[in-house]
N, C-alpha and C positions, 0 to 999 in steps of 0.2 A: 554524494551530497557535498556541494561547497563548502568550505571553511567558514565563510558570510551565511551560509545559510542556517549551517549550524549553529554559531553563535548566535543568529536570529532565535532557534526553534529552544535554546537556551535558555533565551531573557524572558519569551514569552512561558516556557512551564515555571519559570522562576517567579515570574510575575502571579505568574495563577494560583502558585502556591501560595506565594503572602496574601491574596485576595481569597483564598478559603480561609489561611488561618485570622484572617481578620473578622471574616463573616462566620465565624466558626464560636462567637461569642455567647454566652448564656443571656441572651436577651432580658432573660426573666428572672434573670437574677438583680436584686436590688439595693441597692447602698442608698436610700433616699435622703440621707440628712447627715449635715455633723455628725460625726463618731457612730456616723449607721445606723441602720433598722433597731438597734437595741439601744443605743446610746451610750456605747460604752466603749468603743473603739476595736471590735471582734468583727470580723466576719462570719459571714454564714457557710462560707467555702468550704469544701473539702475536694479530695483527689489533686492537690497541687504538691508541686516539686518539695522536695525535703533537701536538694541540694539542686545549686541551678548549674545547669551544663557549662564546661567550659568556663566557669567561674561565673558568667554571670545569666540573665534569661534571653528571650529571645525578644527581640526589637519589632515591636508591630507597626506602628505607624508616632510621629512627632505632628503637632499642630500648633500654630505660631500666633504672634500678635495678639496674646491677650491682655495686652498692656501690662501695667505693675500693679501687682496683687500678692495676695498672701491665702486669697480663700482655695481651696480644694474642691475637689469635685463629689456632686452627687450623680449616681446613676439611676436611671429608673423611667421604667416604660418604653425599653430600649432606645434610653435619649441619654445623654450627658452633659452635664449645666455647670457652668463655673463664672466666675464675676473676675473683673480686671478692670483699673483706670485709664483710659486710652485717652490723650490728648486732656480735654477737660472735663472728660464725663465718667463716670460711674457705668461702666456695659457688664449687662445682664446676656450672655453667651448661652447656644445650645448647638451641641452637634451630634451627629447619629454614632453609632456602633465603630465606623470606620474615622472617626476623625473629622466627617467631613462636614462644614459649619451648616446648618439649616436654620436659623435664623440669631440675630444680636438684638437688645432691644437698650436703649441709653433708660438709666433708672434715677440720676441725681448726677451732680457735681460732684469732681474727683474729689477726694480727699486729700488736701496738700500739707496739710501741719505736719505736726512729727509723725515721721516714715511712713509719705506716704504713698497710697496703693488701696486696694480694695482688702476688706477685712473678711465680711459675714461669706460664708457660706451655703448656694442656694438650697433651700429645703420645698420638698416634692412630693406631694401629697394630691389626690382626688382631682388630678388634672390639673392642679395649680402650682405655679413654682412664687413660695415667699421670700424676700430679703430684704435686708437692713442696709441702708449706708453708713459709712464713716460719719456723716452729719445727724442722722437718725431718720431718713428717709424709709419709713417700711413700708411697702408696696406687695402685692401678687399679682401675678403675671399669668395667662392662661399657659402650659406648658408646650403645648403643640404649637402655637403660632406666636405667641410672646404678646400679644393684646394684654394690655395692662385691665386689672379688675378692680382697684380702687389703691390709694396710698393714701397715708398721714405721715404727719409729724409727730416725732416721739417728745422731743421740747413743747410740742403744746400742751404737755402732759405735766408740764412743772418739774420734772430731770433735766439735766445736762449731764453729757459725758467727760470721762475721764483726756485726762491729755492727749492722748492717743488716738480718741474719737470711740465712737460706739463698735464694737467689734463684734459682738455675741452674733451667733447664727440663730433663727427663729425655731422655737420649737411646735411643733403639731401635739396636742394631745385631746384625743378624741377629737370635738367642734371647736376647737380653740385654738387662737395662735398667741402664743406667749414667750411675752420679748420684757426685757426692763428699760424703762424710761429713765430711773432713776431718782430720788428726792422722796418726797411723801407718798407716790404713786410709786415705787422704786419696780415694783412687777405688775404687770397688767396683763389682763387677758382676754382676748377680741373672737369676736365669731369669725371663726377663718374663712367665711362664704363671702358676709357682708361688710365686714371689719368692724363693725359695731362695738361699742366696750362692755363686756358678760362682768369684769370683775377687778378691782383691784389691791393690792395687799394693803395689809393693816396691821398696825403694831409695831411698825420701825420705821425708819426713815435711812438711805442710805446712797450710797452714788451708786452706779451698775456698775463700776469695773468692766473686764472684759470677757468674761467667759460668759455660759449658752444656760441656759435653766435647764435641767435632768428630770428626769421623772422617775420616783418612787414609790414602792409600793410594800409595807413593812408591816406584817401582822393585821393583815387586813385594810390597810389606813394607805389612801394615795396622795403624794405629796409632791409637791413641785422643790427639789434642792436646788441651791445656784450660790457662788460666791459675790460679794459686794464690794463695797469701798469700807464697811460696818462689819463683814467678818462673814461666817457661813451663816445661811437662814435654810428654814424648812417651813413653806405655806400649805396650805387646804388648797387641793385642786379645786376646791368646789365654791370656794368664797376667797380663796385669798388672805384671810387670818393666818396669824403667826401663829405655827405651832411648834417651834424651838428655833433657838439661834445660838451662836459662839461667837465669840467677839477676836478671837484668834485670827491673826493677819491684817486685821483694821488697819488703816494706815499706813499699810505695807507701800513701795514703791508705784508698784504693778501686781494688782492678783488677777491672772489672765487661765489659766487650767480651770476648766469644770470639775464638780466633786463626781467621784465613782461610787457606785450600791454594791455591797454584794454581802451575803450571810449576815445582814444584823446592820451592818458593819459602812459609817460613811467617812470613805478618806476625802483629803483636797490637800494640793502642797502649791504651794506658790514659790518663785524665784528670788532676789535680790538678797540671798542669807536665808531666807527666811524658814524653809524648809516645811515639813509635813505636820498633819493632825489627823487622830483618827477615832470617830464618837460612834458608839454602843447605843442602838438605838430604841427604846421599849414605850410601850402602850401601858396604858390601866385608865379605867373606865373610858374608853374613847381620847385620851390626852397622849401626847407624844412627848418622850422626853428625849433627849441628846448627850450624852456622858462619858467626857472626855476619858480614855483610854491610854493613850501614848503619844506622845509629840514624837519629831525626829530632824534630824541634820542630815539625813543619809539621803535624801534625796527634795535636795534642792531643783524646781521645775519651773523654768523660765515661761517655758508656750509648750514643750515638744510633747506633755502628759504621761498616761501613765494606765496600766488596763490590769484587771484583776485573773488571773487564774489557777483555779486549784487552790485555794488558797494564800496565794502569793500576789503581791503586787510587782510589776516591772516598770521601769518607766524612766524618763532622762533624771539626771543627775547630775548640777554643772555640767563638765565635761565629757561624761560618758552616761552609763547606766547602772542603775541599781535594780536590786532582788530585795524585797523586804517580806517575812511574815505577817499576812494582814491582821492577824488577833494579837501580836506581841510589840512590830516593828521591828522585832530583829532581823539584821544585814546577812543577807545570806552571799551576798559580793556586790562586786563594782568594778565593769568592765568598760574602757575607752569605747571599745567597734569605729565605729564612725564619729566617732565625737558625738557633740552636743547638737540636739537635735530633735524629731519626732516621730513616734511611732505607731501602728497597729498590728492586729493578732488575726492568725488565720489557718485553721487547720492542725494547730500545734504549733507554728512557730511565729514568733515577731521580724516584722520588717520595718528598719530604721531606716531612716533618711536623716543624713546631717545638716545641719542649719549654713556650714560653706562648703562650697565647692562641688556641689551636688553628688554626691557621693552616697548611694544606698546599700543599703546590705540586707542581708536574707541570714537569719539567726534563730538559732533554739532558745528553748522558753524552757526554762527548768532551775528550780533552786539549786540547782549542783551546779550549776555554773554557765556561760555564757560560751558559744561555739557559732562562729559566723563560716557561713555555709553558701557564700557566692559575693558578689560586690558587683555593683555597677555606679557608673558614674553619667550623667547627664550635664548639658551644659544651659548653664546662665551667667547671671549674676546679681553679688549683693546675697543678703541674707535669705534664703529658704524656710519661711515658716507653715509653708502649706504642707499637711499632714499627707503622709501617702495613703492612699486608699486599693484595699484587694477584693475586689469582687468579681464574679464570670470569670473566673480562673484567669485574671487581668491584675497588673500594679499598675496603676496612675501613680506618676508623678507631675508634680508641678513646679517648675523653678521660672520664674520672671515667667516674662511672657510667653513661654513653653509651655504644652502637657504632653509629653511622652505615656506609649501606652506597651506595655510589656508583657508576652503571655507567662504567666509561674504554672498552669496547668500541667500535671502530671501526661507522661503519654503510657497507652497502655499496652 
């Protein structure tokens, strides 16, 4: 055989091998929304790498021109959707398993005031993909073809958002889609089919801020959490009624991080100094109360967040990361890795992405300390706040108008 020939029969089993391992995805594996299937920033993964080869994973495919954004990706129904502002519009993106785009659809006018880019998040539900604009354009989209199913305006609602524009991702819970408008209507919640209005809260009046509404569900009692311009609140899934609030963080700078549930137990920490809180959560005769526990400094969280396990919280910290005990707040450390930046959990261990230079790391999750166990780096530019996401034994990352797509799956 020629020397040309062989280099030919080279490229092409080279080729066929990155075309298994790219179609070689869990299709049915699902990350449908912000912070996941659970909404808490965990994956459902398991069988992936505990330390990535050769320092870092393996390189599946890169896909370009999503203009400037900040939102992350969901996956689901073996599609993947992500938003970006390209030229003067607001694009609503989906593309298959491989990277490879199957349809854009324009959803609103880019967002151009402070820094900007696309914010929300698409969420993916029953065939329909929902999202928010910077201006408060919410809309769904049919998932398979991107045919729009109906939008409003969240201003015709009597809110306006914060400086930065509306950023929250939309949440799904059961028949509903629930977003904050902000003002006397500050959370509303819509038939996610027809977009109709089912409900809206009552009992306070606040601006949205920027983080996503959580769902809870505490001694029997389901409750919609989410931070404001007014502090943390806790509504009735069912009416919208206030059933506790904390006035902690009000007036903050920017309160951009959603709160986390876990054992009782509701944290939220915001950026600008401002640092953590964490409320003890109980029932009697059907009433919810909220009861502040421990405040903290130990972890100050700008956007990058923060995920519960085992009892511990992890999560950015100015310029690195912290370990706190979620029933006490004691610091169990505070490690740089990657700098300041965003995370989530998968398998047993956290994966950071740093907010410059695109720079991610693959790290243990343990109150005994923090051990980074690969690195990779990605290129854009400007600040990285899109969160990474691990699902189908895959990282997405997202920097400017990039998503890089990485396998971490174990081999067996």
């Amino acid at each position: 055989m020629s020397k040309m020939k062989r280099s030919l029969v080279m490229i092409v089993i080279t080729l066929g091998m990155l075309v298994s391992s790219v179609s070689a995805a869990d299709d049915a594996a699902e990350w449908p929304c912000w912070q996941g299937p659970n909404h808490d920033g965990k994956s459902p993964d398991t069988g992936l790498l505990k330390e990535w080869p050769s320092g870092s994973p393996d390189w599946l495919w890169t896909t370009n021109g999503l203009g400037t954004g900040y939102s992350t990706v969901s996956v689901s129904g073996g599609m993947i959707y992500t938003t970006g502002d390209v030229d003067d519009k607001l694009m609503l993106f989906a593309f298959d398993m491989n990277g490879k785009p199957m349809w854009k659809m324009p959803v609103d006018k880019a967002w151009t005031s402070s820094s900007p880019g696309s914010r929300s998040t698409p969420t993916v539900n029953s065939g329909r993909v929902y999202i928010l604009s910077g201006n408060g354009v919410f809309a769904s989209f049919d998932a398979k073809t991107g045919k729009q199913n109906w939008s409003k305006d969240l201003r015709s609602f009597g809110g306006q958002p914060g400086g930065w524009g509306y950023a929250e991702s939309v949440l799904i819970y059961n028949d509903l889609a629930i977003v904050k408008p902000g003002g006397d209507n500050c959370i509303m919640a819509f038939n996610k089919i027809t977009g109709e209005t089912v409900w809206q809260s009552k009992g306070f009046k606040a601006g949205p801020e920027y983080g996503s509404c959580v769902p809870v569900t505490h001694d029997g009692v389901p409750m919609i959490a989410t931070g404001t311009r007014a502090g943390i609140v806790g509504v009735s899934t069912k009416t919208g009624d206030l059933l506790w609030n904390n006035s902690w963080s009000t007036g903050n700078t920017a309160n951009i991080p959603d709160p986390v549930y876990a054992d009782g137990f509701v944290f939220w920490a915001n950026g600008y100094g401002k640092g953590g809180i964490c409320l003890k959560l109980s029932t009697s005769d059907g009433k919810v109360s909220a009861q502040e526990v421990w405040t903290t400094r130990d972890m100050d969280c700008h956007h990058g967040g923060y995920i519960v396990h085992e009892g511990h919280l992890y999560g950015n910290h100015n310029g690195g990361w912290s370990c706190l005990e979620l029933k006490t707040g004691q610091k169990k450390w505070y490690e740089k890795a990657v700098g300041k930046g965003s995370l989530c959990f998968a398998d047993g261990m956290l994966y950071l992405f740093g907010e410059n230079g695109g720079r991610a790391a693959l790290a243990t999750c343990s109150p005994e300390g923090m051990e980074v166990k690969g690195t990779v780096t990605v290129q854009g530019s400007g600040p990285s706040w899109a969160h990474p996401v691990v699902i189908g034994g895959r990282l997405y990352l997202r920097y400017a108008e990039n998503l890089y797509c990485f396998d971490v799956k174990a081999r067996k």
